[in-house]
C-alpha positions as CSV (number, residue, x, y, z in Angstrom):
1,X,49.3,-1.6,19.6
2,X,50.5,-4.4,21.7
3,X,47.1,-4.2,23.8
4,X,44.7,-4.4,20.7
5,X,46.4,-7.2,19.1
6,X,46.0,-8.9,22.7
7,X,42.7,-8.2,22.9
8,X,42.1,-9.1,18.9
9,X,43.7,-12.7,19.5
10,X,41.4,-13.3,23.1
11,X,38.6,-12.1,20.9
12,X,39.6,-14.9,18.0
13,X,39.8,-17.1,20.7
14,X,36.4,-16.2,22.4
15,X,34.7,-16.6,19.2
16,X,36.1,-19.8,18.5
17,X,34.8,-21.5,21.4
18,X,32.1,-20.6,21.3
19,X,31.2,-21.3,17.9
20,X,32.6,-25.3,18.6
21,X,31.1,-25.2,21.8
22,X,27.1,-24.0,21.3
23,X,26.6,-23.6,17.3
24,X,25.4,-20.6,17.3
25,X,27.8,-19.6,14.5
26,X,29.2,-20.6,11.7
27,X,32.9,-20.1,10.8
28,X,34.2,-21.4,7.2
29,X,37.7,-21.4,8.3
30,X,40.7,-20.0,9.9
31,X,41.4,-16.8,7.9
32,X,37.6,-16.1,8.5
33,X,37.8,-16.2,12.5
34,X,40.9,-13.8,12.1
35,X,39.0,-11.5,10.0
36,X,36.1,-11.7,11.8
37,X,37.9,-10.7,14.8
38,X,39.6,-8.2,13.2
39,X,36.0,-6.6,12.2
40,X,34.9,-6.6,15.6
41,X,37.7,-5.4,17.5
42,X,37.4,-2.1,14.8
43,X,33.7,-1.6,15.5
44,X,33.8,-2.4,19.1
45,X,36.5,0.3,19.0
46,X,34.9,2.9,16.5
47,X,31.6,2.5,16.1
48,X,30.6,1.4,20.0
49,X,31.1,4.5,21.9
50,X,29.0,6.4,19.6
51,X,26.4,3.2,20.2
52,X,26.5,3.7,23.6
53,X,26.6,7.4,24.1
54,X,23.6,7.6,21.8
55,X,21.3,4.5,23.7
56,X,22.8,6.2,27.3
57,X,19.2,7.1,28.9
58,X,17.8,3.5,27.6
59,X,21.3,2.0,29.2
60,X,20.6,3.2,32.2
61,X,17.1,2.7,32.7
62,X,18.1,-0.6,32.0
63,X,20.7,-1.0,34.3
64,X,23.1,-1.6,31.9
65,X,21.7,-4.6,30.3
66,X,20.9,-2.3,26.9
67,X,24.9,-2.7,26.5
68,X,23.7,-6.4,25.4
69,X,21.9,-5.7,22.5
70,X,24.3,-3.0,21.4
71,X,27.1,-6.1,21.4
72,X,24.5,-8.6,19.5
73,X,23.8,-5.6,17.0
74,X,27.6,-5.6,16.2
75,X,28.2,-9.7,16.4
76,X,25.3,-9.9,13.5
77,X,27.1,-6.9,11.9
78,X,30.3,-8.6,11.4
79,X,28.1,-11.4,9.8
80,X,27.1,-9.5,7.3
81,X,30.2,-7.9,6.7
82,X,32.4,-11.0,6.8
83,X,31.8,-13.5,4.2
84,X,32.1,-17.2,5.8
85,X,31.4,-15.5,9.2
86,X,27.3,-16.7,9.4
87,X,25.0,-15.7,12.4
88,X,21.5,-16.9,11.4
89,X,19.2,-14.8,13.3
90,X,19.9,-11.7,16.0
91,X,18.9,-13.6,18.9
92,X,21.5,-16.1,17.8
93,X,24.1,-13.4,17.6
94,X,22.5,-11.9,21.0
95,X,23.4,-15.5,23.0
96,X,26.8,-16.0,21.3
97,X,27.3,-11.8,22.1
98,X,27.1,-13.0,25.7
99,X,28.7,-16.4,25.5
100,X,31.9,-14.4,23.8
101,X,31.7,-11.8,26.8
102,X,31.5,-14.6,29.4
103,X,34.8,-16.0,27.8
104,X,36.4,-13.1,26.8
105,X,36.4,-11.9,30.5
106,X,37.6,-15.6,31.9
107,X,40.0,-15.7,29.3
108,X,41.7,-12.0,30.7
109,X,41.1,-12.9,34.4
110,X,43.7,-16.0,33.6
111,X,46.1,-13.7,31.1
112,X,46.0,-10.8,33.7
113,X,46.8,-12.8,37.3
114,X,47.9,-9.4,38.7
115,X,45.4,-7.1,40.5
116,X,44.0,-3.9,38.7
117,X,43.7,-2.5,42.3
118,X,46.1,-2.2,44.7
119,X,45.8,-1.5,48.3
120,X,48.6,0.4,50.5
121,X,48.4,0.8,53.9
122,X,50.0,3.5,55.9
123,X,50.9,3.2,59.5
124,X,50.6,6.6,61.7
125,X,53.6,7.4,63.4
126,X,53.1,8.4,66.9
């Protein structure tokens, strides 16, 4: 639980820059970016496996890149579904998709300082 609202309130926060920063979405006010966030933290974790498992040969023919499009698809999703939350085309909601998973991943490279990967050497004896 404690990891989901972490990642809820660096998603709030992701999607609050970037809507100051670039205007490439409009948020009406507070309670809406919560919500919002809210939204897509539940699709991301519901409704984007199944996305991905079912667009896998296209994701890797396309080195990955497919994985995009799957996160603009749910960014203009969460517009529709949020009231106040207002992405105006899909290629707006495809740059500000990107722009929130540029941030995103800053944002947890500061909060998380320790490495996922840890190296241990071991010395032979003899």
């Amino acid at each position: 639980m404690k990891a989901f609202l972490l990642k809820w309130f660096v998603t709030a926060i992701s999607i609050f820059i970037v809507a100051n920063i670039f205007n490439l979405i409009y948020i009406e006010n507070l309670q809406v970016l919560i919500l919002a966030a809210l939204v897509l933290g539940i699709l991301n974790a519901f409704l984007r496996p199944f996305l991905l498992l079912l667009t896998l040969p296209i994701n890797i023919f396309s080195l990955g890149l497919f994985t995009l499009i799957i996160n603009a698809f749910l960014l203009y999703a969460v517009s529709g579904l949020v009231s106040g939350f207002e992405i105006t085309s899909f290629w707006k909601a495809f740059w500000a998709a990107l722009l929130i998973s540029i941030v995103n991943a800053l944002i947890n490279i500061l909060i998380h300082k320790e490495p996922k990967v840890t190296i241990h050497y071991v010395k032979k004896q003899g």
